[in-house]
RODO-228298 format. One record per residue: y, z, x of N, C-alpha, C in turn; residue in one letter. Coordinates in nm, 3 decimals. Layout:
N
> Y:Z:X:Y:Z:X:Y:Z:X:A .
...
// end
This chain:
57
> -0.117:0.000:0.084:0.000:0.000:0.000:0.124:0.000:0.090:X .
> 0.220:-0.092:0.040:0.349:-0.099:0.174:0.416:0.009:0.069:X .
> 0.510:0.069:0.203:0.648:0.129:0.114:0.785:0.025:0.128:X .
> 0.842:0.123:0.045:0.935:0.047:0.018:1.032:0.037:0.129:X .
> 1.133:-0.046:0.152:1.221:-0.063:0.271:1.352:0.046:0.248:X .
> 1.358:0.067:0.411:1.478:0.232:0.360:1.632:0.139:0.337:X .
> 1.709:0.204:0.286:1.860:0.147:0.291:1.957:0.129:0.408:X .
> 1.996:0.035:0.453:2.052:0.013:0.562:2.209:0.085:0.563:X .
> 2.257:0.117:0.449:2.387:0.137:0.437:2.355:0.337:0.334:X .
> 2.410:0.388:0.350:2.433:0.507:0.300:2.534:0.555:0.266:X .
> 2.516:0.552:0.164:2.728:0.579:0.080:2.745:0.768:0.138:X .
> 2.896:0.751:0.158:2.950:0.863:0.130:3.033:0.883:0.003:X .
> 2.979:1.007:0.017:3.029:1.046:-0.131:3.106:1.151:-0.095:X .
> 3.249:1.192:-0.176:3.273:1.244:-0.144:3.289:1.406:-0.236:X .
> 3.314:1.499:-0.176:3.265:1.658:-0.172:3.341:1.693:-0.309:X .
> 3.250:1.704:-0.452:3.307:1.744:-0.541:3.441:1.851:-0.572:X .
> 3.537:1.844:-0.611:3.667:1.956:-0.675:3.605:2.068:-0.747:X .
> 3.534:2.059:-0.881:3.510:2.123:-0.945:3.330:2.167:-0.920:X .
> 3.275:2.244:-0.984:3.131:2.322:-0.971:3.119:2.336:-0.877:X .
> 2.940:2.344:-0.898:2.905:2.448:-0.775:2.953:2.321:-0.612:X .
> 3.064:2.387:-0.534:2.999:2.322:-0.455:3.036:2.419:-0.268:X .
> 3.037:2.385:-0.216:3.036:2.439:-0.075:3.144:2.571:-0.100:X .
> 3.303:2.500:-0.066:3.413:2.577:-0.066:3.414:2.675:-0.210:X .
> 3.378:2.614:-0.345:3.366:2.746:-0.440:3.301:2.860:-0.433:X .
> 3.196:2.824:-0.341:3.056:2.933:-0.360:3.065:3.024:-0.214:X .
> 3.164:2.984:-0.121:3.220:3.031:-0.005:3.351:3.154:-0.030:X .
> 3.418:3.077:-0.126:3.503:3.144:-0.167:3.458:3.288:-0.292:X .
> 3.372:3.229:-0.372:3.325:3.312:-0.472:3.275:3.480:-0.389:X .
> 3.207:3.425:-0.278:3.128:3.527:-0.217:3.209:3.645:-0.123:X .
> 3.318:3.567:-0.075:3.418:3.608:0.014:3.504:3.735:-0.141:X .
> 3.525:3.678:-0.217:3.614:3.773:-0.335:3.470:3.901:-0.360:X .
> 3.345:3.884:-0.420:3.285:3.972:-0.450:3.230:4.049:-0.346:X .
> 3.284:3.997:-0.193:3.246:4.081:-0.093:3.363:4.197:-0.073:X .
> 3.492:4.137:-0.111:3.602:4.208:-0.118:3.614:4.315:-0.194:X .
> 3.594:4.243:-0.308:3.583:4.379:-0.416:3.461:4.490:-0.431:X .
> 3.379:4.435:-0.373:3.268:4.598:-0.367:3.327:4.700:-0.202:X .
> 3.369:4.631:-0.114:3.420:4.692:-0.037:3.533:4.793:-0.125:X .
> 3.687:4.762:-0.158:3.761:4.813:-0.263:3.653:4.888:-0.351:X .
> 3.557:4.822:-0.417:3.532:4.987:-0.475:3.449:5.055:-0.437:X .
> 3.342:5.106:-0.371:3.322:5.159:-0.260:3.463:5.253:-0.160:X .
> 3.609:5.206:-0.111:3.680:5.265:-0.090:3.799:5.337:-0.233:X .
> 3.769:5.300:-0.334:3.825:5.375:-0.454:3.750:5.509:-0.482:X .
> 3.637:5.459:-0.440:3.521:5.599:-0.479:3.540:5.671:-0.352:X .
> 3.541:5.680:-0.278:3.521:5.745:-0.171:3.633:5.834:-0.141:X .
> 3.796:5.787:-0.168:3.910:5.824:-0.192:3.918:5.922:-0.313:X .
> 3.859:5.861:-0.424:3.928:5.923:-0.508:3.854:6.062:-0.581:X .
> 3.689:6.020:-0.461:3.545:6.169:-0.548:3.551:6.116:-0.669:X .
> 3.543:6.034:-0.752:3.507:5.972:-0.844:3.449:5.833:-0.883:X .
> 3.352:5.819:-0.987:3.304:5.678:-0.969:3.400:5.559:-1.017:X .
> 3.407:5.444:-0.996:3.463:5.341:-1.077:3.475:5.305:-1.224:X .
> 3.419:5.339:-1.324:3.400:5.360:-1.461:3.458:5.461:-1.448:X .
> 3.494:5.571:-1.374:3.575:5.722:-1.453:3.727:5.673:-1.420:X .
> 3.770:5.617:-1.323:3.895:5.633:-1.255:3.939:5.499:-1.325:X .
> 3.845:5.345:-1.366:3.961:5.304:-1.462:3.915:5.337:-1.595:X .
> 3.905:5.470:-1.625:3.915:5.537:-1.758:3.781:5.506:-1.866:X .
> 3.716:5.446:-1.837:3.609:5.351:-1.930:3.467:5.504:-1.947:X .
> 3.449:5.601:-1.873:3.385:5.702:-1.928:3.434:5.820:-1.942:X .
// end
């Protein structure tokens, strides 16, 4: 059985704006790394958990 012949030319495409793509999911991770640090230092500051100090228990 032959295969098929590969493509001589290979498009670039270029790096989606919107969804999932490199820079969103770079960025996404970089913010929720931020904010557990921040709370982690809210708790630690304040002897209280995060649900008590913004009021929610």
């Amino acid at each position: 059985m032959t295969q098929a012949p590969e493509p001589t030319v290979k498009p670039t495409l270029a790096e989606p704006k919107f969804g999932f793509n490199r820079y969103s999911e770079r960025l996404n991770g970089r913010a929720a790394m931020l904010g557990f640090i921040l709370a982690l230092i809210i708790e630690y500051t304040s002897h209280e958990g995060l649900l008590t100090w913004l009021g929610l228990i």
